[in-house]
C-alpha positions as CSV (number, residue, x, y, z in Angstrom):
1,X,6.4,-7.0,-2.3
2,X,2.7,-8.1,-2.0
3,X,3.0,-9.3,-5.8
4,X,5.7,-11.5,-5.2
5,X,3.9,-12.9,-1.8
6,X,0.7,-13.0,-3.9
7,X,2.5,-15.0,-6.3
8,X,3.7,-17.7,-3.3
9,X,0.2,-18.3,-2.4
10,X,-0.7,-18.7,-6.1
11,X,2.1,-20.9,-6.6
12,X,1.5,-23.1,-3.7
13,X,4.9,-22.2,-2.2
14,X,3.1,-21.3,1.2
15,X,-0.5,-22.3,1.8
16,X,-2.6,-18.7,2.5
17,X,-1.6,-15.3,3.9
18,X,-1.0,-17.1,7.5
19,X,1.9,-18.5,6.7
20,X,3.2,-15.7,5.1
21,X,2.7,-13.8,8.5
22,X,4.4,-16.6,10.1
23,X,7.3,-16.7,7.7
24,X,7.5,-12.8,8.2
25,X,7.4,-12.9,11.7
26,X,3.9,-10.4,11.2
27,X,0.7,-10.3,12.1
28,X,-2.2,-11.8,9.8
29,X,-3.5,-8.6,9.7
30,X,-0.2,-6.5,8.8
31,X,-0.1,-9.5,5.7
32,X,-3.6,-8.6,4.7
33,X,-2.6,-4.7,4.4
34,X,0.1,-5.5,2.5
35,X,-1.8,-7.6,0.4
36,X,-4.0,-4.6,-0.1
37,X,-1.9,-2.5,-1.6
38,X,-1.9,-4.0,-5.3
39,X,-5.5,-2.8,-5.6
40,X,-3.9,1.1,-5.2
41,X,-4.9,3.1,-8.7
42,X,-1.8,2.6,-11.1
43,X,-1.3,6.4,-10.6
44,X,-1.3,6.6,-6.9
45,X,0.9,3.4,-7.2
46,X,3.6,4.6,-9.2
47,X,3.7,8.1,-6.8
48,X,4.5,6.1,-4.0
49,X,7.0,4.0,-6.1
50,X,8.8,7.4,-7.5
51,X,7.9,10.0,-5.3
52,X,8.9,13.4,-6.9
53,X,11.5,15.3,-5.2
54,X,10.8,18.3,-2.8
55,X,12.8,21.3,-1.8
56,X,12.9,20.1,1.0
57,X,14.3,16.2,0.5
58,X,11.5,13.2,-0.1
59,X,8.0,13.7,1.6
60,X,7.5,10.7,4.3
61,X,5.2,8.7,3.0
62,X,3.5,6.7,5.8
63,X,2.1,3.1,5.3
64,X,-0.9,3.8,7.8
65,X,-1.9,6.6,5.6
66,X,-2.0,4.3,2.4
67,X,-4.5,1.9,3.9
68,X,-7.3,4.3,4.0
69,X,-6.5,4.4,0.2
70,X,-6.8,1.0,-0.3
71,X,-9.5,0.1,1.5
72,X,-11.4,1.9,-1.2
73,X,-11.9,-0.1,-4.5
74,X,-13.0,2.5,-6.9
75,X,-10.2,4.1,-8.5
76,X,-11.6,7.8,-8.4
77,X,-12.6,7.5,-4.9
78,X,-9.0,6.6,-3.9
79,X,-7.5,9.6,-6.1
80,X,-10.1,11.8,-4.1
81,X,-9.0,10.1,-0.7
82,X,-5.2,10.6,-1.7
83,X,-5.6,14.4,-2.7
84,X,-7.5,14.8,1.0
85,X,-4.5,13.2,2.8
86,X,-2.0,15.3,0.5
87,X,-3.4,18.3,0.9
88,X,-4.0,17.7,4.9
89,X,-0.5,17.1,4.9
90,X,0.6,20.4,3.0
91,X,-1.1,21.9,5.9
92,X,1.0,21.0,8.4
């Protein structure tokens, strides 16, 4: 989703990430977290794309525990960030 709205803006189809919000009835905020998300590692990308099955049915992945993630621009950071949220969450 934040490619395709990436590629309005670039387009010129809606003017900035305002009028995105507006379109989408969100906050500018919630637009810029989306917007975020492209800048995930290919890797930790794809596992939230195709998460692998669990015994117990698909883990919840939760958007609020991505943006930590992305707020982190080097790659290896974010795979050390992602690891500390997955293994916090094997421990619940």
């Amino acid at each position: 989703m934040a490619i395709r709205l990436d590629g309005l803006v670039q387009r010129g189809k809606v003017r900035d990430y305002a009028d995105l919000g507006r379109l989408g009835y969100v906050t500018r905020a919630r637009i810029t977290q989306i917007m975020n998300l492209p800048s995930l590692a290919p890797d930790i990308q794809e596992a939230l794309l195709f998460p692998s099955r669990t015994l117990q049915a698909r883990d919840p992945v939760r958007e609020k525990d991505v943006r930590p993630i992305a707020a982190v621009q080097h790659w290896n950071r974010q795979r050390a960030v992602r690891a500390e949220l997955v293994a916090r969450q094997g421990e619940q």
